[in-house]
N, C-alpha and C positions, 0 to 999 in steps of 0.2 A: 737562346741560351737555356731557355727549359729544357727544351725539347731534348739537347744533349744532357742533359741533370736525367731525364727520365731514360734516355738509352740507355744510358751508364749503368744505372741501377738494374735496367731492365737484364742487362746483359748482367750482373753478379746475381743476381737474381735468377738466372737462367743456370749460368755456369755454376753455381755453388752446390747443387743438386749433385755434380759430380764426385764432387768429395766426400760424400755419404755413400756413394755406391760401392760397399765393400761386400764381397761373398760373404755366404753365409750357409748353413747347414740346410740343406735344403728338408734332405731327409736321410733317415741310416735303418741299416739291417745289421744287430739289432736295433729297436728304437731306444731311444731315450727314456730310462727308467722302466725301462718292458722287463719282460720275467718272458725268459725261454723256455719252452717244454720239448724243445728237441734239441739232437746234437747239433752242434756249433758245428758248422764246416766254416762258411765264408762271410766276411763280413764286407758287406756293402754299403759306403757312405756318398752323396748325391749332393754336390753344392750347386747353391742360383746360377752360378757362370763359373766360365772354363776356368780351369786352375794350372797353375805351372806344374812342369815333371819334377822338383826337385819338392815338391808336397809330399807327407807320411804322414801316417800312424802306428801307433804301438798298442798293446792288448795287455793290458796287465790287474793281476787279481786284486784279491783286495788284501792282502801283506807286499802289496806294491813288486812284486815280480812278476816281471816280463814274461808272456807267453811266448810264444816262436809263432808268426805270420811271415806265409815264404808267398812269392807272388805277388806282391803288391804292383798293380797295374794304375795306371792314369788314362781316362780316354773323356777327352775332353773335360766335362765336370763330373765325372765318376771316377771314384778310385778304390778297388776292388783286393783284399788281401783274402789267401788260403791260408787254415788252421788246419798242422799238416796233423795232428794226434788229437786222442779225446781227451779235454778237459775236464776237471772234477765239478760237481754242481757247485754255486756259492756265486759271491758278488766279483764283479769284472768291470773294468774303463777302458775306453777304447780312445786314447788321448790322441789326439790329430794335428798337425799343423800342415798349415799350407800358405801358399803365395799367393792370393785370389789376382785376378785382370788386372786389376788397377795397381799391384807393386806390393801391398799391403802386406807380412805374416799377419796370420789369424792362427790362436791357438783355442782350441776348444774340448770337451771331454762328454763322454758318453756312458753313462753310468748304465749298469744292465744288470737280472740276476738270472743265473744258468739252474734252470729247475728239470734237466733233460734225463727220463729215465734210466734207471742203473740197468744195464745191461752184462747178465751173464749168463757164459757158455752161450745156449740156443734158445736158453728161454728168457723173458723181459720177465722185471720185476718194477710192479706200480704200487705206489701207494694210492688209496685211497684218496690223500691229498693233490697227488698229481693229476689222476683221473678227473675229478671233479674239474680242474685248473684246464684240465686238456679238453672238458664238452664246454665249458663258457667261453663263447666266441671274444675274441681279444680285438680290443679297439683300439690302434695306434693312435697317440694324439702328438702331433707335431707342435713342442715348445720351442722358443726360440733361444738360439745357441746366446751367450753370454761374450760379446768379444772381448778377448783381454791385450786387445793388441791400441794401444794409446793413439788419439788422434789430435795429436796439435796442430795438424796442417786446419782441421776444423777450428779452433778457436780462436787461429790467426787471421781465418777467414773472417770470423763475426769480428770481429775488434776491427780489420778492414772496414770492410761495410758499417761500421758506427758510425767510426771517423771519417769516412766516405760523407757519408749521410750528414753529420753532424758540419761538416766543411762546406758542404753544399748549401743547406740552410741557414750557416751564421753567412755567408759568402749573399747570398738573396736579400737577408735583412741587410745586409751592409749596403748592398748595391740601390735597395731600396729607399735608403733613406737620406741616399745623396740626392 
């Protein structure tokens, strides 16, 4: 009878790993809290595992209007949108959601600020502050997205497994002390 007490568990134990395995942002172009110094063309977002076709994003400034991203493609866990005009420098979010493998929406957002030289006519015009911003080499650092998609399938789990656990052991002393 142990022997099955320990399969038991061994197997919720094994299988519960499952219900954690939700995607996640793997990585984005832009990144996370980056500062651009060039024009914005394409935005490229990169999740852990494949994601469903019915996944998007949206590109909006920072008075919360919609930019226009035409193109948005899915291929596998990449999903790839065209910004078909130039956008003004200033702060941008790049809000996402998706379906990950496992069935889950995940919605997540991607703060960024557009620092991309003004360009007119034929000739570029730099600030001083740009120049500087554009010779120091820029190090992406990969934070991890914030899911705000709720998981009670997880907490139904541990509460299982308690009283799993806890049935098994009053059920041992009991047995034990007949």
């Amino acid at each position: 009878m142990k022997k099955n007490i320990i399969i038991v568990l061994a197997c919720l134990f094994l299988y519960s790993n499952q219900a954690y395995a939700h995607t996640g942002l793997e990585s984005s172009n832009p990144g996370n809290g980056s500062s651009v110094t060039e024009a914005l063309h394409e935005i490229v977002l990169t999740f852990e595992t494949k994601i469903e076709e019915t996944s998007s994003f949206k590109l909006v400034n920072d008075t919360n209007e919609e930019v226009a991203v035409t193109n948005i493609s899915i291929v596998e866990n990449t999903m790839t949108g065209i910004v078909d005009r130039s956008i003004e420098n200033g702060s941008y979010s790049i809000q996402w959601q998706i379906i990950g493998v496992d069935g889950h929406p995940i919605k997540g957002e991607i703060p960024f600020t557009l620092k991309a030289p003004i360009v007119e006519g034929t000739e570029e015009v730099v600030t001083i502050e740009e120049v500087s911003e554009n010779e120091a080499s820029t190090v992406e650092t990969a934070e991890p997205e914030v899911e705000e998609a709720t998981n009670n399938s997880s907490i139904g789990l541990i509460i299982l497994l308690v009283v799993v656990v806890a049935g098994a052991v009053f059920w041992m002393m009991r047995r034990k002390n007949k």
